[in-house]
VEXDREN-2710 file (C-alpha; in Angstrom, 1 decimal):
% VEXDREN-2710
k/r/px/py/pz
1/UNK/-19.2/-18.1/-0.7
2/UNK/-16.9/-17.6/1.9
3/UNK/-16.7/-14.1/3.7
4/UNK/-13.3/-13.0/3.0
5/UNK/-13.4/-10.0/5.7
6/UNK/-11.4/-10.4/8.8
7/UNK/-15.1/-10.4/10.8
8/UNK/-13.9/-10.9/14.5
9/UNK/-13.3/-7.7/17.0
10/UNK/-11.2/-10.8/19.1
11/UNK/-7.8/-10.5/19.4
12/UNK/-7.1/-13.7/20.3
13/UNK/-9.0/-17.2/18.9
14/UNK/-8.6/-18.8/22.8
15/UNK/-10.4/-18.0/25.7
16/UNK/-8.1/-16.7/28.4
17/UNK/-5.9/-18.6/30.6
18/UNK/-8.5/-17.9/33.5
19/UNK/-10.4/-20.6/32.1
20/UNK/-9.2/-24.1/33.2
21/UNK/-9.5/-25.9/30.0
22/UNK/-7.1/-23.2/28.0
23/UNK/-4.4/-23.2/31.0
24/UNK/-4.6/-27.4/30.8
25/UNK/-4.1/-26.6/27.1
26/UNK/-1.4/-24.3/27.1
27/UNK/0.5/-26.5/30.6
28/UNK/0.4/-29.5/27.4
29/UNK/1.6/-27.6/25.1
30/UNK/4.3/-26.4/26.8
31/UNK/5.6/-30.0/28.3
32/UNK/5.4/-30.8/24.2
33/UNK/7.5/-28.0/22.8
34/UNK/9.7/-26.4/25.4
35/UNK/12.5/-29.2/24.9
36/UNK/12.6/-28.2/21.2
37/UNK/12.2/-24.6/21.9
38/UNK/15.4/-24.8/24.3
39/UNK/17.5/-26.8/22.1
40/UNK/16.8/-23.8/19.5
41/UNK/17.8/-21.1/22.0
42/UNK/20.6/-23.0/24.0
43/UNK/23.7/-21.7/21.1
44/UNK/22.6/-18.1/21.9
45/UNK/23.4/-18.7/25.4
46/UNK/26.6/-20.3/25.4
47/UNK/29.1/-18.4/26.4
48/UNK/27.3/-15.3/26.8
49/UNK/27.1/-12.5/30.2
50/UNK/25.2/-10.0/31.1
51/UNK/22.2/-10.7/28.2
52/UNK/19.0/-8.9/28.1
53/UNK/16.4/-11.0/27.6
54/UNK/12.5/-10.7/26.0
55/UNK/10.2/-13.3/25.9
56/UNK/7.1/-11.9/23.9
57/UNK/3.8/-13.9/24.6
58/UNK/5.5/-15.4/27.8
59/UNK/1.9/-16.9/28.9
60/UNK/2.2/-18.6/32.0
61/UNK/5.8/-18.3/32.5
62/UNK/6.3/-22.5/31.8
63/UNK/8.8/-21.5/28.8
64/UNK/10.8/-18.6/30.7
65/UNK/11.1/-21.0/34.3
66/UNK/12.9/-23.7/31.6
67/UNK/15.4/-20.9/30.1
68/UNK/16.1/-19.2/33.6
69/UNK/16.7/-22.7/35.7
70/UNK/19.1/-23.8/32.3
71/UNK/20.7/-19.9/31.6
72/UNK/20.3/-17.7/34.8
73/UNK/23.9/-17.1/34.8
74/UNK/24.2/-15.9/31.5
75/UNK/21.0/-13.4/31.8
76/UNK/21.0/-10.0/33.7
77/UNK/17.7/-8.9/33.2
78/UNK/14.7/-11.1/31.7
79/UNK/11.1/-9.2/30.6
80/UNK/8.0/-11.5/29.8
81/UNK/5.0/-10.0/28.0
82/UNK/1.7/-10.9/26.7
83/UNK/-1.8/-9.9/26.2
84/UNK/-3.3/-11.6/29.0
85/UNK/-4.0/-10.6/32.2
86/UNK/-4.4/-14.1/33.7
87/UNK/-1.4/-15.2/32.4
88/UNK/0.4/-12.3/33.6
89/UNK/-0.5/-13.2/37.0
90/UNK/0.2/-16.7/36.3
91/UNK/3.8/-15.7/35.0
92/UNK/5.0/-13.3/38.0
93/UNK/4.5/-15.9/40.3
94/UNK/5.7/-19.2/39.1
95/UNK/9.2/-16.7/37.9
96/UNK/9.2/-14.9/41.5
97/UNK/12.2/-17.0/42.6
98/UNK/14.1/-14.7/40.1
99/UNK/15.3/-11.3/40.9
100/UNK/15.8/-10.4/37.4
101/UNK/12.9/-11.0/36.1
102/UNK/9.6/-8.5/35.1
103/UNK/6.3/-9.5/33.7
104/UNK/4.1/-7.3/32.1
105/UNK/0.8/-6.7/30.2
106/UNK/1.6/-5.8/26.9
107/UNK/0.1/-5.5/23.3
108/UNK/2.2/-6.4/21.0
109/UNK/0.4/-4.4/17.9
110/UNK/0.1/-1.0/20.1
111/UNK/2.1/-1.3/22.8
112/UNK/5.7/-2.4/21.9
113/UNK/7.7/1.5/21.9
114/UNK/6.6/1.2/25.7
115/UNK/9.5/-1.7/26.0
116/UNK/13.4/-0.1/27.1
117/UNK/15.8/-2.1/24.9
118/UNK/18.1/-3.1/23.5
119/UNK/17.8/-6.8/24.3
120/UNK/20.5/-9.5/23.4
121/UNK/17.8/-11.8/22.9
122/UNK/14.5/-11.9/22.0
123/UNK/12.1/-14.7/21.1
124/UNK/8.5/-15.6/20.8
125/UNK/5.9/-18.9/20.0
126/UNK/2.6/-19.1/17.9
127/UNK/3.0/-14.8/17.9
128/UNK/2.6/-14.2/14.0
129/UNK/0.3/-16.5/13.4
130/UNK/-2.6/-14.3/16.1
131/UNK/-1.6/-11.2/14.3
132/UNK/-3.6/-10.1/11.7
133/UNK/-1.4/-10.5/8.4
134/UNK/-1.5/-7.4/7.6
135/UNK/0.2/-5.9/11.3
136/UNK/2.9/-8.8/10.8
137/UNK/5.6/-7.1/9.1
138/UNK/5.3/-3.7/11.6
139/UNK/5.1/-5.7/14.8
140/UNK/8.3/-7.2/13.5
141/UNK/9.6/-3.9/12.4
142/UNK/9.1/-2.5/16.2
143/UNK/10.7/-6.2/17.5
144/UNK/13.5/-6.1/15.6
145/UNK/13.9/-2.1/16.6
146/UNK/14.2/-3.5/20.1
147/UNK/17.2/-5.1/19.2
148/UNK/21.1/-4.9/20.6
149/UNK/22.6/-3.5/17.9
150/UNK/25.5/-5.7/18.3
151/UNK/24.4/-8.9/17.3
152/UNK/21.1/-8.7/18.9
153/UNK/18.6/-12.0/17.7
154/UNK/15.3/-12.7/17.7
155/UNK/14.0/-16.5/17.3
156/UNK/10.9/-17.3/16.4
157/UNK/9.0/-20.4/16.3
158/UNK/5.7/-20.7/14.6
159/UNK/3.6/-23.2/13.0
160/UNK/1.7/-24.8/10.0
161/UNK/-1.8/-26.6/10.0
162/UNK/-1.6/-27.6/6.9
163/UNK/0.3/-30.5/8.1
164/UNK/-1.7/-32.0/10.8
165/UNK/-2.9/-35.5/10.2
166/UNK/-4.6/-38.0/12.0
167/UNK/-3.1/-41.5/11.1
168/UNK/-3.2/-45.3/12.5
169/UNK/0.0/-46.1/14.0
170/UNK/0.3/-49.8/12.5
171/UNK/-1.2/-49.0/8.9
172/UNK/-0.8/-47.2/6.2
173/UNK/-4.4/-45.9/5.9
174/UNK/-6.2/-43.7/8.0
175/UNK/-9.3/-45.2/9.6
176/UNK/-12.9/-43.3/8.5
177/UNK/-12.1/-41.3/11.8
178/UNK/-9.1/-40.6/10.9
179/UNK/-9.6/-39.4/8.1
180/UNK/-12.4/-37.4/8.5
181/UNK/-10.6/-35.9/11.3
182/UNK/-8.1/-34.4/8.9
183/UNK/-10.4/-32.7/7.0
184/UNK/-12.2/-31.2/9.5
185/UNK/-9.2/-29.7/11.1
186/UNK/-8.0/-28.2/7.5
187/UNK/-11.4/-26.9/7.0
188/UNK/-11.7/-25.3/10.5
189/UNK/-8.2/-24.0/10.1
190/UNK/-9.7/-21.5/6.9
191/UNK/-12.4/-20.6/8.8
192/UNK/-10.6/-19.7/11.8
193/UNK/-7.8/-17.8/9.2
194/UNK/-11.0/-15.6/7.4
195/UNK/-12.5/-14.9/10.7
196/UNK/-9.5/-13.7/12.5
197/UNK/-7.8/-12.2/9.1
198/UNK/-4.5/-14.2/10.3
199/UNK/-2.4/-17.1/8.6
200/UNK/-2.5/-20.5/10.3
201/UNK/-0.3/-21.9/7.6
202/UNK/3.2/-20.6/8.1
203/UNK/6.1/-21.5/5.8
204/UNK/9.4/-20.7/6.1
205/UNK/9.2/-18.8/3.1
206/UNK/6.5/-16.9/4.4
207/UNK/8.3/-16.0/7.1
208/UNK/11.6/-15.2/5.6
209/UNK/9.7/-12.7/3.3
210/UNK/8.0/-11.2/6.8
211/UNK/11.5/-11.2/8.3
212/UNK/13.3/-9.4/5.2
213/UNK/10.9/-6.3/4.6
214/UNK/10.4/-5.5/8.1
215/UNK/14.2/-5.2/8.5
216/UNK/14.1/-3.1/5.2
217/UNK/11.5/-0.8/7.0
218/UNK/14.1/0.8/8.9
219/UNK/17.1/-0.2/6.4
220/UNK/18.7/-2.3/9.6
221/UNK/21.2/-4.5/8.1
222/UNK/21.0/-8.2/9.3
223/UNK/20.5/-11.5/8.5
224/UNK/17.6/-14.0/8.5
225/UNK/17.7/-17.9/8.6
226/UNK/16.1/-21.1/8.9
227/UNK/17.0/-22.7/12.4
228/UNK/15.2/-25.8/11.8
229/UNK/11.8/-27.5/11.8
230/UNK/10.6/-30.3/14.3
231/UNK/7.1/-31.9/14.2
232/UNK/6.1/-33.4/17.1
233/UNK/3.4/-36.7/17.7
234/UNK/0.5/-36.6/19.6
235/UNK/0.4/-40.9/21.2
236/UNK/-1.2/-40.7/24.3
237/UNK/-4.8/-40.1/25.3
238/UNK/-4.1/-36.9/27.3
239/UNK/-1.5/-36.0/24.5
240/UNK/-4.5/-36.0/21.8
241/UNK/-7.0/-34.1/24.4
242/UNK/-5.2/-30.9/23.5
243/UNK/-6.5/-31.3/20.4
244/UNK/-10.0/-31.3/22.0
245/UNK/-9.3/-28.8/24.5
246/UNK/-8.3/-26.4/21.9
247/UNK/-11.5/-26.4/20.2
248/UNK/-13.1/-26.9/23.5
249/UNK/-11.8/-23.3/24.2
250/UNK/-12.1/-21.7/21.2
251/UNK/-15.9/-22.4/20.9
252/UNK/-17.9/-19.5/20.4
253/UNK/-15.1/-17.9/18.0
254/UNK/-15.0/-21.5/16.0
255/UNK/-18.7/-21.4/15.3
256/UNK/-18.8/-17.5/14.4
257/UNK/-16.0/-18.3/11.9
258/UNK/-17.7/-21.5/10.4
259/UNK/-21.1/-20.2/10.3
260/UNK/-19.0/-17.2/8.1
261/UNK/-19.1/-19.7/5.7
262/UNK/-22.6/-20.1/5.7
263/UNK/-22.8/-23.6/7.5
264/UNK/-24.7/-24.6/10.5
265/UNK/-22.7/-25.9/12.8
266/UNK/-23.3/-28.4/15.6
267/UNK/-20.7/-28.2/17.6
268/UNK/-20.9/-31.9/19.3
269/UNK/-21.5/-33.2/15.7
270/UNK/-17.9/-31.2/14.6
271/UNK/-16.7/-32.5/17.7
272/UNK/-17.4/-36.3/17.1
273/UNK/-14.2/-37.5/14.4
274/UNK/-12.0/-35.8/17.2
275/UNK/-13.1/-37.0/20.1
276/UNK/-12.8/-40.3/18.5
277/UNK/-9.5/-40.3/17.1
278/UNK/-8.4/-39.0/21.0
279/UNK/-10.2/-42.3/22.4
280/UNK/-8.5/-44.7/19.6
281/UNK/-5.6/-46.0/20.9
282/UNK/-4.2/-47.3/17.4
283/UNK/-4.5/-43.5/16.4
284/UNK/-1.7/-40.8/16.6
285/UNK/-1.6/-37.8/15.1
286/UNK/1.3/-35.8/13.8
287/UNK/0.9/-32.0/14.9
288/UNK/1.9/-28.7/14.1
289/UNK/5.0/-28.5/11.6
290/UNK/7.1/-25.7/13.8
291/UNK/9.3/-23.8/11.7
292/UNK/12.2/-21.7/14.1
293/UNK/13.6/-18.8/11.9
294/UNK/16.1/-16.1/13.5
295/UNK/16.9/-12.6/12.3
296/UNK/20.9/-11.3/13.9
297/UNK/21.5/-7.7/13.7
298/UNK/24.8/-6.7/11.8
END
């Protein structure tokens, strides 16, 4: 029977960014979602001066170089924070053409009331879904706490597993590969979820309900909503690798959580139906479904 104790002391299911195969991760990632991300952002910055701006789990600073070069004007101040140190480092110097701009090492579960708001704006990626479901609704509490009480927002964009699937492009069945692929990833995804005590299966629903009671925490008035959704698709060979990469770099925690579940895991056998589907051109797989809510002071 599964374990269903959050079992890991890890913070974080990825090796750091000093590792080369997590930063090659994370610069794919971010050439993937950043146009989406901005499109989401770009009516908050329209017509504004003078905003205050936090990006929480900034990373390398790809994310925060494409909002500054497209809304410098409008931003007085921008702060970046995340977790880890290498990225940190990455961060202040890819954004040190900007004078209005800090980086900093931050925690988000303990470390938060150490920020000076209020900010205008504040956004995240992929944060709830490394918190431990049960901190979600007080890291919120202290974001939205950080907020300009005039209007202040705070987007966030965050993802479900559930609807990952590795498909042929011509057909409309999935190869043996492909197919087996699918699985995997759904199973690996509960492991990963009992191991870390987190929730890699994020509805809007869910987060709505996240969004509402930490705003009734401290009775602050305001309003949540759906912004959209977007899904992209992975076509390419080096587009599918992240896929790879991501296991590639979550290794050790990946077979702690599986072997949770009492299996024995070879990880080159795991490994296979991916590594396939990446070298089959006539696959493509459709990846994370992204879900961007907001919640606006009042």
């Amino acid at each position: 029977m599964p374990n269903e104790k959050h079992t890991s002391n890890s913070k974080y299911m990825y090796d750091t960014s000093a590792n080369t195969v997590e930063e090659v991760r994370l610069a794919g990632l971010n050439s993937l979602h950043n146009p989406h991300t901005l499109s989401y952002l770009k009516p908050y910055f329209h017509n504004k001066n003078n905003l205050r701006v936090l990006e929480i789990a900034c990373g390398g600073g790809y994310l925060a170089e494409n909002v500054l070069d497209s809304h410098s004007r409008n931003i007085s101040s921008f702060t970046g924070i995340d977790i880890d140190p290498a990225q940190v480092k990455l961060a202040t110097h890819r954004l040190s053409k900007y004078h209005t701009v800090n980086i900093a090492k931050l925690d988000v579960l303990t470390e938060l009331e150490q920020l000076e708001g209020p900010f205008d704006i504040i956004y995240c990626r992929w944060l709830l879904v490394h918190l431990p479901k049960d901190k979600i609704e007080e890291v919120l509490s202290a974001i939205f706490k950080l907020l300009s009480p005039e209007n202040g927002v705070f987007l966030c964009d965050e993802c479900d597993n559930r609807k990952v699937s590795f498909i042929n492009r011509t057909e409309h069945r999935a190869p043996p590969q492909a197919s087996i692929a699918t699985k995997s990833w759904k199973n690996i995804s509960k492991a990963l979820m009992t191991h870390f005590g987190n929730d890699l299966e994020l509805t809007p629903e869910k987060i709505g309900s996240y969004f509402d009671r930490a705003a009734s925490r401290f009775h602050m008035s305001g309003k949540t909503t759906l912004e959209g959704q977007y899904q992209v698709t992975l076509e390419t060979k080096e587009q599918k690798n992240l896929i790879t990469l991501g296991y590639e770099s979550s290794k050790e925690p990946l077979i702690q959580s599986l072997q949770a579940f009492n299996n024995k895991v070879d990880f080159l056998e795991l490994m296979k139906p991916f590594y396939a589907c990446r070298e089959d051109e006539d696959i493509q797989i459709k990846f994370l479904l992204e879900t961007v809510m907001s919640f606006q002071r009042s």
